[in-house]
C-alpha positions in Angstrom: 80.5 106.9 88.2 80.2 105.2 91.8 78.7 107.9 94.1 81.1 107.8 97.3 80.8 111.3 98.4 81.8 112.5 101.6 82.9 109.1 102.0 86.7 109.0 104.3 89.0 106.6 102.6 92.4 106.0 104.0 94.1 105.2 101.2 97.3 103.4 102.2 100.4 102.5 99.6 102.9 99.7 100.6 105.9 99.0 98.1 104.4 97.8 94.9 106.3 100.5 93.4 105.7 99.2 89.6 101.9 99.6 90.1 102.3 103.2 91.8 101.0 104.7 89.0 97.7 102.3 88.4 97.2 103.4 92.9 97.5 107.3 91.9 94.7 106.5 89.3 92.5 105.2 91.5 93.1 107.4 93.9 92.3 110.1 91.1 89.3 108.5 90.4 87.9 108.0 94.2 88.6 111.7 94.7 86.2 112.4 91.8 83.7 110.3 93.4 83.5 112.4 95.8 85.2 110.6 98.4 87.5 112.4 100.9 91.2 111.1 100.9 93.4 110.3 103.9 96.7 109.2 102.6 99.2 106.7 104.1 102.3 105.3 103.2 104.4 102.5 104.2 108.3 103.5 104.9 109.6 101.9 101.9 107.1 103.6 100.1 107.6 106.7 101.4 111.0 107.2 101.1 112.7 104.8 98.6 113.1 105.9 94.9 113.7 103.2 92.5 113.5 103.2 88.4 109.8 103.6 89.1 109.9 107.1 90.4 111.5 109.3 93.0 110.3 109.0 96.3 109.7 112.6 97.5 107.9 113.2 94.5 105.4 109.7 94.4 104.9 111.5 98.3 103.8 114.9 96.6 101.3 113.4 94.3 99.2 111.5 96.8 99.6 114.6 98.3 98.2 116.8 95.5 95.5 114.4 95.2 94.4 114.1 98.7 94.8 117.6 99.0 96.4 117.1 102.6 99.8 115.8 104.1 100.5 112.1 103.9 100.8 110.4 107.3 104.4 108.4 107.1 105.4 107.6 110.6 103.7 104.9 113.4 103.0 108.1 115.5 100.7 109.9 113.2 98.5 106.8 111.9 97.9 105.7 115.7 94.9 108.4 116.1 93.0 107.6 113.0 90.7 104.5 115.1 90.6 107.0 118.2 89.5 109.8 116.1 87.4 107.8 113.6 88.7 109.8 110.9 88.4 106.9 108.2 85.1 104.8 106.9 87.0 102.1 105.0 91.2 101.4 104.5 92.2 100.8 101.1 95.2 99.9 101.2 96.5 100.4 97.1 99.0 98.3 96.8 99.4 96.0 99.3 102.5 94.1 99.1 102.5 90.0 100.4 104.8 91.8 103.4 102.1 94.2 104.4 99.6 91.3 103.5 101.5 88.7 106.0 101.8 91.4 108.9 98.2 92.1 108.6 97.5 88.0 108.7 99.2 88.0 111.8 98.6 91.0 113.7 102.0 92.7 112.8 102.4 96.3 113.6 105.6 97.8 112.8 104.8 100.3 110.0 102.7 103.6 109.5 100.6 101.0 107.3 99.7 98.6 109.2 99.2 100.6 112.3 96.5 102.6 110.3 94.7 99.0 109.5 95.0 98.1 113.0 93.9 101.6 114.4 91.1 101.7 111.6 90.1 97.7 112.5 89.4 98.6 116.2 85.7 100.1 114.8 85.1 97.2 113.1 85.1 99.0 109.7 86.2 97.4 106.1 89.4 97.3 104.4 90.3 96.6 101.2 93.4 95.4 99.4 94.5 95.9 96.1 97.0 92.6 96.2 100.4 92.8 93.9 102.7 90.3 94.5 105.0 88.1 92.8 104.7 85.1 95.1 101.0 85.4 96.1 100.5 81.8 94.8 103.4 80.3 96.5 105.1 81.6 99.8 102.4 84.7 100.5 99.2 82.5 99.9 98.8 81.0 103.0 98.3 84.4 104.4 96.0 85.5 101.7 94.0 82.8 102.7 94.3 83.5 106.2 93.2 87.7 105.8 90.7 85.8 103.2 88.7 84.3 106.1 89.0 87.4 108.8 86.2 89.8 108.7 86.3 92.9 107.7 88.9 92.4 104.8 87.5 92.5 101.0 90.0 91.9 97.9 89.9 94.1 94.8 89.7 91.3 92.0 92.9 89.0 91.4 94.7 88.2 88.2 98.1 86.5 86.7 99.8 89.3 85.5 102.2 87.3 83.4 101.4 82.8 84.4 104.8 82.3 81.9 107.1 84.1 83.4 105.8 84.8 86.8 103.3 81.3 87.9 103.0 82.6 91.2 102.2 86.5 90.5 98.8 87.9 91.2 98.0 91.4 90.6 95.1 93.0 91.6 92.2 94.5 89.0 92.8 98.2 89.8 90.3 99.3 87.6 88.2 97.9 90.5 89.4 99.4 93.5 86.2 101.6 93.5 83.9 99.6 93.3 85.5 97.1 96.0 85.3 99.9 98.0 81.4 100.7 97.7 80.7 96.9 98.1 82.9 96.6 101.4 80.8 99.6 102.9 77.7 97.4 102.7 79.5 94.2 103.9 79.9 92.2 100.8 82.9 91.3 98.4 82.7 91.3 94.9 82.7 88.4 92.5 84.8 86.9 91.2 87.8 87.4 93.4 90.1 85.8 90.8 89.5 86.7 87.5 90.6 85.0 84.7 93.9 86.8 82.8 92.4 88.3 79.6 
């Protein structure tokens, strides 16, 4: 088990809704580390409930597991730079929308204002990529959030190269250890993995 105690994670979820489950997993998992949660949600996360799972209830769990109230509003993810209340942003998942507003300095969400806010320190962030166009439309601003510093990618696979060429999904089994390697400056290798 990766030792992240007392470590302050904001742990930011953007609407990847079919890998919800794999974030609250991680999240589980970081919380047993020892780290300390601060969650985050985007407004599509927060409040839209799809065939995946109802939205005031997907709220409640990151809730349970954080063990404090999710910040979903602009307003209330502002502070979090001024206050240094976070060590490293993980934002699990991160969407190619969220992805492309980040690549370009885009704040218009309680998500990406918390990277912003968080970036003004010049802390890490990591992002736990799903995305069905990541190899076509989205890549260019992969690539571009690829080359900024401070951003560090949980590892990268086709999740089905058949039926979806240009999908990438991130490792979340990884999302830990991405994390402890961010917090000493480096990224871990390799960023795309081979599908298994």
């Amino acid at each position: 088990m990766i030792d992240l105690q007392g470590v302050r994670i904001g742990f930011a979820m953007t609407g990847s809704f079919c890998t919800f489950q794999h974030a609250f997993a991680q999240a589980e998992y970081l919380v047993s580390c020892g780290a300390q949660l601060l969650p985050i949600m985007s407004y599509h996360a927060a409040q839209t409930s799809t065939r995946f799972g109802d939205a005031k209830a997907q709220r409640e769990r990151i809730e349970e597991i954080a063990g404090r109230k999710v910040i979903c509003t602009i307003e209330d993810a502002e502070p979090i730079g001024p206050l240094q209340l976070t060590d490293v942003m993980a934002v699990v998942p991160c969407t190619s929308n969220t992805a492309a507003k980040l690549a370009l300095s885009i704040t218009d969400t309680p998500v990406t204002m918390a990277v912003k806010s968080h970036l003004r320190s010049g802390k890490p962030v990591v992002l736990a990529v799903a995305s069905n166009d990541a190899l076509a439309g989205s890549a260019k601003h992969l690539g571009m959030l690829a080359n900024l510093k401070h951003y560090y990618f949980v590892p990268l696979r086709q999740d089905d190269a058949h039926k979806k060429p240009t999908s990438l999904v991130a490792d979340f089994s990884k999302t830990a250890d991405t994390i402890a390697a961010a917090l000493q400056g480096g990224q871990i290798q390799p960023v795309v993995m081979q599908n298994l």
